[in-house]
N, C-alpha and C positions, 0 to 999 in steps of 0.2 A: 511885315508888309510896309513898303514906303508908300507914304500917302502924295496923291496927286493933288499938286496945287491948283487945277482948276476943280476941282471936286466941292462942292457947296453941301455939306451935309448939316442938318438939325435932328436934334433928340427931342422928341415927347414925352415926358414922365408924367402919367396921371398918377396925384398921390392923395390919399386922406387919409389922415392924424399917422402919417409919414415922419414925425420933427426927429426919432432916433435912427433912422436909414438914411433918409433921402438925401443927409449932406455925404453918408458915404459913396450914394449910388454915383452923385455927381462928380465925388473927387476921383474916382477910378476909371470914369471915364477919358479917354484919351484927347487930350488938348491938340494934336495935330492934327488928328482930322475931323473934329467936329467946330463947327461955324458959331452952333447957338443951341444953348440949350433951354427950353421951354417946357418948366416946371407948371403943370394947369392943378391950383389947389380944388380939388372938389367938394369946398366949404369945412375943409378942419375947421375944428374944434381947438387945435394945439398949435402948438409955433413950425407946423411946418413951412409955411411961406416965411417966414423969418429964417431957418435953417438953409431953406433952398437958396434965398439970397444972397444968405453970407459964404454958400459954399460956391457962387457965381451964374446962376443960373438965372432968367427971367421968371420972374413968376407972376401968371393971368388968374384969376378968383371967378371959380366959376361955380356959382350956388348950385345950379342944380344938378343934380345927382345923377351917376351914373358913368358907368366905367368908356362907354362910347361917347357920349356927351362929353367928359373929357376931352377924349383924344380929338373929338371935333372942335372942339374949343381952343386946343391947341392947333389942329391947323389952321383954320382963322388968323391964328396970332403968325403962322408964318413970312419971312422973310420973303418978298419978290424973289429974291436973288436962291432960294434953295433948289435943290434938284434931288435930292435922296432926303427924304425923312423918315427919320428910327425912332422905334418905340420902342421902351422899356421901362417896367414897373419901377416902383417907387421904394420896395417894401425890401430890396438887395437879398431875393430869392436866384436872382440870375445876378451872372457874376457882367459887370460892366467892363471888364477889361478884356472880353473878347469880344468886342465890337467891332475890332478891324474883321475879326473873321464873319460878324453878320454884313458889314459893307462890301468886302471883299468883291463877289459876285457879281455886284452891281457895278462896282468900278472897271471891274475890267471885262463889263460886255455882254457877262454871260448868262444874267436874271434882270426879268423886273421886277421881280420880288422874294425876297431870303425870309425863311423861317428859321428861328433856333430852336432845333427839336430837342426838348429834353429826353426824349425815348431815348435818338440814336446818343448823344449825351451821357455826363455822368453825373449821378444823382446822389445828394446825401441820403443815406437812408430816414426814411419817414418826410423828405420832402415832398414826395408825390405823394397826395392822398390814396388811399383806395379806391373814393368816388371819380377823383382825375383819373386815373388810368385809365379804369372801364369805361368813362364817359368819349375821351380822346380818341380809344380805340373803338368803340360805335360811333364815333362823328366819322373818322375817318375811314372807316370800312363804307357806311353810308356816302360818302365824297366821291368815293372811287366808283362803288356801284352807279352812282347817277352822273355823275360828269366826268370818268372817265379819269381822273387824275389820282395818281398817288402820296396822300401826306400819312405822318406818324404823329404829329402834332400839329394844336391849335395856340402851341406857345405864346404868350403875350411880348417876348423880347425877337424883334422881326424889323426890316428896312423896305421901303420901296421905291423906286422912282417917282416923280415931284409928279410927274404926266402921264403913269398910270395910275396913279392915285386920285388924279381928276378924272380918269377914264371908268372907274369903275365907280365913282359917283358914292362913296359910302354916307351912310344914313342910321345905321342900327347907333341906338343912345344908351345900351346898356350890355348885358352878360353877352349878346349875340355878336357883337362886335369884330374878334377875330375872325369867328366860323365865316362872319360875312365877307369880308375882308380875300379869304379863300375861294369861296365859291364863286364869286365874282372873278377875279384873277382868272380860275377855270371857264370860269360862262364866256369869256371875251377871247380867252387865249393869251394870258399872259404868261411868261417864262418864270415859273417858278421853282425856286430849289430849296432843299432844306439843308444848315448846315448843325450838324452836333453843339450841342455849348454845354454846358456842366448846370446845374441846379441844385439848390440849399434850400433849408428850412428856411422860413423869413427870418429877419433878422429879430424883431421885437415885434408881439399882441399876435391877433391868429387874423386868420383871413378874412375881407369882409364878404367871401362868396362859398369858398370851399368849404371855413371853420363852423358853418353853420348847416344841418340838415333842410333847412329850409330855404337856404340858399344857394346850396349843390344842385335840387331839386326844381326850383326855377330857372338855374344857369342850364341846367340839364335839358328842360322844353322851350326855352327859348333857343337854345342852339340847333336845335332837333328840325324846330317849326322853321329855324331860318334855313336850313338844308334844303328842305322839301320845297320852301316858297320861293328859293333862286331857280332850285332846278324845273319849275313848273313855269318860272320865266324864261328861261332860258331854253327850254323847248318851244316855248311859244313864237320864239323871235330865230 
């Protein structure tokens, strides 16, 4: 894809104790069409904001915790001048060099907002949990029963326009994040599409949501409770 010169895009990478990935995630990232990249440290413990620095990224320190608190923290920190802002993890579970193919859509017209589905994707084996699939695939059966839209994932590497991203007003500061992120898109009627990307095991340490039972388990009714609580707004209005 040749990248268009008026196109303004930024990357959000929420990372913690990220310091053996996060200089990869960045270096694979494509320099032609991304503007700025804003690495939001969510209080490592290790030299991640040092790695992210050196491998060119901005990096914001933001103590408190949580995987949506991040990525709010990272839009705060954005550029007046951006118009499509991308997320992708920290942890080089999604591969960074198909980002033209998450922008893609958005540049030429025909989404305000791209998902990388690891479903329709290719998956190293044992990179998707057990508890991710069956989770993914009842959030999104759940999505389509009440708002009528169809997704296959709640992937965390995804792009959206600068002014639906103000339109849909995001607010969840932890595991809810994505699902909200969707369900709003659907509540407003924004143009969404999912594009395939490929997905791997993390690169280094286990996950700070999946790798743990009791962490799947709260990502699991907080994403649950944020389905039910958009689409009970969203009938309401």
């Amino acid at each position: 894809m040749n990248p268009q010169p008026e196109a303004r895009i930024a990357v959000i990478i929420p990372a913690l104790n990220e310091q053996e990935a996060i200089g990869r995630v960045i270096g694979d990232l494509p320099d032609s069409l991304i503007r700025e990249i804003i690495v939001v440290d969510n209080g490592s413990t290790d030299d991640t904001a040092g790695c992210a620095h050196a491998a060119g990224a901005r990096v914001v320190r933001e103590e408190r915790r949580g995987y949506g608190q991040a990525c709010l923290t990272g839009i705060a920190a954005l550029s007046d001048e951006i118009q499509i802002v991308a997320f992708i993890d920290g942890d080089y579970s999604d591969d960074p060099t198909q980002f033209s193919h998450i922008v893609a859509p958005l540049l030429a017209g025909d989404a305000d907002l791209v998902i990388g589905s690891r479903v329709l994707g290719e998956r190293e084996a044992g990179a998707l949990m057990p508890q991710q699939r069956f989770g993914n695939a009842l959030a999104t059966l759940l999505i389509r029963w009440l708002y009528g839209v169809r997704y296959t994932d709640l992937g965390p590497f995804r792009a959206i326009g600068r002014c639906a991203l103000e339109r849909i007003a995001m607010e969840d500061r932890d595991f809810g994040w994505t699902v909200e992120m969707q369900v709003k898109a659907a509540a407003v009627g924004l143009r969404s599409v999912e594009v395939p990307v490929r997905y791997r095991r993390r690169y280094a340490g286990t996950s700070k949501v999946t790798g743990t039972i009791s962490g799947s388990f709260r990502a699991g009714v907080k994403i649950l409770s944020t389905i039910f609580r958009h689409a009970r707004g969203a009938r309401a209005s």
